[in-house]
C-alpha positions as CSV (number, residue, x, y, z in Angstrom):
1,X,-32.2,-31.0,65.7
2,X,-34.7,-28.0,65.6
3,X,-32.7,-26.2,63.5
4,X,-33.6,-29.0,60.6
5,X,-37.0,-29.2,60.9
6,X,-37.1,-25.2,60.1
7,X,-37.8,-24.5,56.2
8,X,-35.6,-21.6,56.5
9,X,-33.6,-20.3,53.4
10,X,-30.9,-21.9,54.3
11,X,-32.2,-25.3,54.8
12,X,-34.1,-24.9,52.0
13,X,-31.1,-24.8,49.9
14,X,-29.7,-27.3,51.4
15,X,-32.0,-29.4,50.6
16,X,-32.3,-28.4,47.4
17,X,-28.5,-28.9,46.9
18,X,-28.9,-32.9,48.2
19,X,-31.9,-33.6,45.8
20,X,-29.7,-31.8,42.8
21,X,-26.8,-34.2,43.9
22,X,-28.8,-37.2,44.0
23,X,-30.5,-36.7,41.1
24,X,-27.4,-36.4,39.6
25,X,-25.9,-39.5,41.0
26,X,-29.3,-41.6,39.5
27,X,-30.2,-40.1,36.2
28,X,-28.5,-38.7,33.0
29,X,-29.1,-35.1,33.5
30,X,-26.9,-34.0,29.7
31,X,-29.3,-32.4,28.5
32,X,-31.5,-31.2,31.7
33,X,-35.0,-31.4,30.4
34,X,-38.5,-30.2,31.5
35,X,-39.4,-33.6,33.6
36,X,-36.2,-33.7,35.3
37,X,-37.0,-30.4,36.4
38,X,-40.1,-31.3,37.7
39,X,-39.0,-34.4,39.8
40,X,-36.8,-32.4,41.1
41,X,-39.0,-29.7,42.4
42,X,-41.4,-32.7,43.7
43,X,-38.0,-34.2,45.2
44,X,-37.0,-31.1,47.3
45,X,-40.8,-30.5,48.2
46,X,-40.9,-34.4,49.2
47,X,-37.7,-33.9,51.5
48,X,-38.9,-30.8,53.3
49,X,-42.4,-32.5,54.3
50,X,-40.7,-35.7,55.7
51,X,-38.9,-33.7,58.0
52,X,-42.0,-33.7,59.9
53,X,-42.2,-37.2,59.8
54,X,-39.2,-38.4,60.7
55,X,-39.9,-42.3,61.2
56,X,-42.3,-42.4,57.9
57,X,-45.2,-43.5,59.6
58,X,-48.0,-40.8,59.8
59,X,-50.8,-41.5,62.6
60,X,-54.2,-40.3,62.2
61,X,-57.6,-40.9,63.6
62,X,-57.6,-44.1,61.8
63,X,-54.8,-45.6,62.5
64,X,-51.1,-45.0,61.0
65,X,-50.0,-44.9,57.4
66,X,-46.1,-45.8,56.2
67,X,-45.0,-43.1,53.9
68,X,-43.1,-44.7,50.9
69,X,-39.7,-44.1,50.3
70,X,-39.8,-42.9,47.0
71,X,-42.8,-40.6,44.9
72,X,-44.5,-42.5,42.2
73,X,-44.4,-39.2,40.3
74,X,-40.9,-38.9,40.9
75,X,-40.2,-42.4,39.4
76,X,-42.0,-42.2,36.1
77,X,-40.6,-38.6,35.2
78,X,-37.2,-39.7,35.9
79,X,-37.5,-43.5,34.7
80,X,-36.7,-42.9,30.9
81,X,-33.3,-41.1,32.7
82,X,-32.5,-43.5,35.0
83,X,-28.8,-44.7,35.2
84,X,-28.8,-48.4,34.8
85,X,-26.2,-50.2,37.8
86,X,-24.7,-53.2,36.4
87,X,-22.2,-55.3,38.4
């Protein structure tokens, strides 16, 4: 479990690989533009800060905060991209 929460190269990448899949799996990526590109990079940094919050709830002096699943700035650069699901 340690091993995860480094930000080696390694994990880095793998990271990076999950987020490229994902992305992938949600958007039209044909052709790759500048905004994809940019919720991506917010989507791998995103990733690699949660691993030190594993439950999504951050605790602080005054009290403790739920972390949202999903970046509002990741949403509206990928919403005009987004695959719609029907069925």
């Amino acid at each position: 479990m340690a091993s995860r929460l480094k930000k080696d190269p390694e994990s880095i990448e793998a990271t990076y690989r999950a987020e490229v899949a994902d992305q992938e799996a949600r958007c039209r990526v044909d052709p790759y533009n500048d905004a994809l590109a940019e919720a991506l990079v917010r989507r791998v940094a995103r990733a690699l800060a949660m691993r030190n919050v594993p439950l999504g709830i951050q605790v602080d002096d005054f009290g403790s905060t739920r972390i949202g699943s999903t970046d509002p700035e990741v949403r509206r650069l990928e919403g005009p991209f987004r695959r719609l699901v029907v069925g």
